[in-house]
N, C-alpha and C positions, 0 to 999 in steps of 0.2 A: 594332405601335407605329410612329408614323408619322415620318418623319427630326427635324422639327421638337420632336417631344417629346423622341425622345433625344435633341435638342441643348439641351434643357431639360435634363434627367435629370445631364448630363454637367456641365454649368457650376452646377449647384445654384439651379435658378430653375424648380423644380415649380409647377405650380399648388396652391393652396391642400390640393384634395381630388382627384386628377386621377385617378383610379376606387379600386375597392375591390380590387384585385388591385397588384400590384406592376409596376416599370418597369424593363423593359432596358437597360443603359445601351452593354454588349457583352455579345457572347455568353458565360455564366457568370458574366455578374455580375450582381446585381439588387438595386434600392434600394428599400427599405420604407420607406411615411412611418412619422412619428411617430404617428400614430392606429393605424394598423397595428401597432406593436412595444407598443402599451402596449395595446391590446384583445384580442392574443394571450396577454396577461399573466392577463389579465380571466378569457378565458377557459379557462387552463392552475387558475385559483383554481378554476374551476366544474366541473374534471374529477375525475369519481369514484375514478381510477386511481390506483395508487399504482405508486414508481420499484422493480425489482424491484433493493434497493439490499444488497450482500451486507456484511458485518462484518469486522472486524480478531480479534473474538474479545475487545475491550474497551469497556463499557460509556462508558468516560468518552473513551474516546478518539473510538469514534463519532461521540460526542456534540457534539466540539470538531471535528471534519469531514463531518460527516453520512454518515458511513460510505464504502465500495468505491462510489462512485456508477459507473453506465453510462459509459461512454464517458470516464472518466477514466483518468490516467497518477500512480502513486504514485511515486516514488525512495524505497526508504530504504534509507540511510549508514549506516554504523557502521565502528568500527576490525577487526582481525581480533581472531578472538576473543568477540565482543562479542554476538554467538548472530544475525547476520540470517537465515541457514538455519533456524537454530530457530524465529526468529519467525515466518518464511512458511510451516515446517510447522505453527505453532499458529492459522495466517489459513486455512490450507485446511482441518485439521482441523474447525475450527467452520463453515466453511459447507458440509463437506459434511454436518453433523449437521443440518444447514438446507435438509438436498436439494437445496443451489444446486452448481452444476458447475465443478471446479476442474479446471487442469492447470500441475503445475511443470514446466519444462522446464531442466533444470540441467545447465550449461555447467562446472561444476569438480565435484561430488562423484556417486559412482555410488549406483543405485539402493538399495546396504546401507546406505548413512546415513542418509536417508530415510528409508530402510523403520524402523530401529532409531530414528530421531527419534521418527517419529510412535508406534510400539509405546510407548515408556517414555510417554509423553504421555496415552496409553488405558489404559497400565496401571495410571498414578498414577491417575485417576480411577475405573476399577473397583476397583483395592485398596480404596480409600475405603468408595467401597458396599458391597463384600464384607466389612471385614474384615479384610484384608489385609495383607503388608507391600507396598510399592512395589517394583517391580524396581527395584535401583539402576543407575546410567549409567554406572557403576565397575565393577560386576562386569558386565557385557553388553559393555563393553570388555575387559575381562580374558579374557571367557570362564568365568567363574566363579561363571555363574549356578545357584541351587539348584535342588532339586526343587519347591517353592513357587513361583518363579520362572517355571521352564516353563512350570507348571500355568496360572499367570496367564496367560502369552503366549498359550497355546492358548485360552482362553478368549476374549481383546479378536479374537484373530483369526479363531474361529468365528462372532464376529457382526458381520464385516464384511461390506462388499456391491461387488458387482462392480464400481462407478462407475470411469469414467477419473480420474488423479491424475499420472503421474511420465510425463515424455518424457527418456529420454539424448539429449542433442546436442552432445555432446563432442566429436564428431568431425566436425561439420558445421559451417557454414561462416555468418554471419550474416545474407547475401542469400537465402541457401536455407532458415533456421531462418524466416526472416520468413515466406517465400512457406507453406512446412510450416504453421503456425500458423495463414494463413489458412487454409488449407484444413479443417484440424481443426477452427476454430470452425464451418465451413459445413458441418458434417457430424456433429460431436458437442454437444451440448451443454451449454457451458462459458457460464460468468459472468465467472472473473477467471482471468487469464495471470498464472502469476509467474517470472520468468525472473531466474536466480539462477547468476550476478552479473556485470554490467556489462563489467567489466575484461576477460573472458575469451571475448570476443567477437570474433572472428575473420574477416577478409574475404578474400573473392576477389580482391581489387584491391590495388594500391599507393595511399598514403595518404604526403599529405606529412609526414602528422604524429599521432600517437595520438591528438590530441583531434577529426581530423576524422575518425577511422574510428569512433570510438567516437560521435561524433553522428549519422554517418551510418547506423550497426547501429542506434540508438536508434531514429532516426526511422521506417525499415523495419520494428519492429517498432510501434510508436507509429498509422504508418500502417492496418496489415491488422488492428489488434484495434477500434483507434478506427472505422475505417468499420463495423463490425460490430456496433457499440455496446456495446463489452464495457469489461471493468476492467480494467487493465494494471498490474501492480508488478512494478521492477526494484530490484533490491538493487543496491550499488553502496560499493567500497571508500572511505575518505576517506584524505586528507594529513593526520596529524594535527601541530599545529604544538606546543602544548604539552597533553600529557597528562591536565593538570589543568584543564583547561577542560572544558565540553561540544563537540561536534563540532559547525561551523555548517553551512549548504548552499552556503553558500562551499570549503568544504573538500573536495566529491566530486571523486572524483581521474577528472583527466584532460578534465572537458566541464561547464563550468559551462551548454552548450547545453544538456543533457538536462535540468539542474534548470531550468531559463527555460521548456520545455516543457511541465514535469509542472506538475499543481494540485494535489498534496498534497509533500510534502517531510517525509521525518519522521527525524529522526535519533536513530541508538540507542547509550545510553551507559550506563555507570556512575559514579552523586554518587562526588565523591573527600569534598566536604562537602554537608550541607544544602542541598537547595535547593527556596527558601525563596519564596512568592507573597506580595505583599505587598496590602494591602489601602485605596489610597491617599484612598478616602473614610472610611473611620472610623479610618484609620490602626492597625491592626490586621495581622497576618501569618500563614502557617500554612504549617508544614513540606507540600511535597508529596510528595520522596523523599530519605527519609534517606541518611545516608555511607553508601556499600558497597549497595544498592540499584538494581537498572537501571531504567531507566525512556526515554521516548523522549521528542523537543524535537519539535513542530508550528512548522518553521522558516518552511514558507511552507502557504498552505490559500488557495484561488482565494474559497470558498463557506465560512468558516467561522472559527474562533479558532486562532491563536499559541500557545503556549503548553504546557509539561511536564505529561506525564501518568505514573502511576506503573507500570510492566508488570510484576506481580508472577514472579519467580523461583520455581521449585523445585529448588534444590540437588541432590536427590537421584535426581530424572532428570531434571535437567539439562534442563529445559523450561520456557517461557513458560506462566501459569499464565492461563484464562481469568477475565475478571471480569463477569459477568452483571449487567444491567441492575436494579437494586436495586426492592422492591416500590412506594417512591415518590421523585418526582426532587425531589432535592434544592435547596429553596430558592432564590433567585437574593440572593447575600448581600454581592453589591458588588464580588467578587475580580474584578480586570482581568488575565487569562490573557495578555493582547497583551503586557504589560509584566514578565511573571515573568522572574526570573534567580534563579540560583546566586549564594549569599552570594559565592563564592569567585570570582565572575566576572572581576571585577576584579583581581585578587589578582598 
């Protein structure tokens, strides 16, 4: 490119059509015309390929985000308590049924909660087909599992398969967890990183303040899964200010940077009341999750809808329930997801 052009390129006085290739303007940057960004579009329509795009394990939720896409960064929030562990065991249990590549790497609980997460989660679904009763989450913490119990356990775990799944990095350090991670995506396998949780991220260096270490571990890991084109979820504590609210993405404690970063944002809660989508063209309403029901808020979505979806509960082990893609989708019947709240929003 000759001086003259990039002193075109630079002050914004391209020629109309100045080739079919792109212009320099310095080194690492490059300006694409307008025919350029929109025939790429053209031609991304006419591509036979599909995004190898992994699931949360909820039909409707997918559906309001377009699922774990490539190369995206999820946050999700929730109080303690409120199951974000549970939920990222029931995001990896269904995509490895999906032979896509998971790896948790968990900074606060050891490899036995996990491992007992996901068991009661296989177990509740094989008692099903068997027959069975569910192991409960009650006696597995007690220890006071029956002989029906075992039986089951040995069963979900005779037909499991060797797949990578759980990293401890408890004891490592967040400049070092980043670099780790790449390496393991360049060498294993993997579709989506879920590193659980935020807060318990630890660095090398001094930091003026928790909200710059805690952006600064984000972006480290942000960086080495994104260049690799992978899925990135970070679980993440919130402030909660009053109880009876939902949690917003204002509320992630300590770095409202990581939520500006991410394209998905999804925060998990429990209705204290109804809450309620309202239907502002036929003026019409309909419960999404009832009082005492958890479900999650889609606070921000880069590529998709706003909006509470309902994540069904099981009580009895104590697990995120999957909800499967129904045999036909559901009408398109006027509800504006962008604009749903909680009766009690206000309140």
């Amino acid at each position: 490119m000759n001086p003259d052009d990039n002193d075109l390129a630079i002050t914004g006085k391209l020629p109309e059509d100045p080739c079919s290739d792109s212009k320099l303007v310095n080194p690492g940057l490059r300006i694409r015309t307008e025919r350029e960004l929109l025939e790429g579009s053209v031609n991304r329509a006419d591509e036979s390929y599909t995004l190898r795009v992994c699931t949360t394990g909820n039909h409707y939720l997918d559906e309001k985000t377009g699922g774990l896409l490539p190369g995206w960064c999820w946050i999700v929030g929730a109080d303690t308590g409120i199951g974000k562990s549970s939920f990222v065991t029931a995001v990896a249990d269904e995509n490895l049924r999906q032979n896509r590549g998971v790896i948790i790497v968990s900074l606060e609980d050891p490899e036995e909660l996990y491992g007992d997460r996901l068991m009661l989660r296989r177990c509740l679904e094989l008692a099903k087909k068997e027959n069975m009763e569910p192991v409960s989450a009650d006696r597995m913490r007690l220890r006071k599992l029956t002989t029906s119990d075992k039986e089951l356990m040995r069963m979900v775990a005779s037909k499991a398969e060797r797949k990578p799944l759980f990293v401890d990095a408890r004891n490592l350090r967040g400049e070092d967890i980043a670099k780790r991670v790449g390496i393991m995506l360049d060498n294993v396998p993997i579709d989506v990183v879920i590193v659980d949780y935020l807060q318990e991220i630890h660095s090398t260096k001094q930091h003026s303040s928790t909200r710059d270490k805690v952006t600064e571990m984000a972006r480290g890991l942000r960086e080495e899964v994104k260049a690799r084109n992978k899925c990135l979820i970070i679980t993440s504590q919130v402030t909660v200010d009053d109880p009876e609210k939902w949690p917003r993405r204002n509320q992630i404690r300590d770095s409202r940077d990581v939520v500006n970063a991410a394209e998905v944002v999804l925060m998990l809660g429990v209705a204290h009341s109804d809450v309620v989508e309202k239907n502002k063209r036929e003026g019409t309403q309909r419960t999404i999750i009832h009082a005492g029901e958890r479900g999650g808020l889609v606070d921000k979505c880069k590529q998709g809808r706003k909006g509470f979806v309902l994540l069904p509960w099981d009580d009895t082990a104590a697990c995120f329930v999957s909800v499967p893609d129904p045999d036909e989708s559901p009408p398109d019947d006027g509800f504006n997801d962008i604009d749903a709240e909680p009766e009690y929003w206000d309140r």
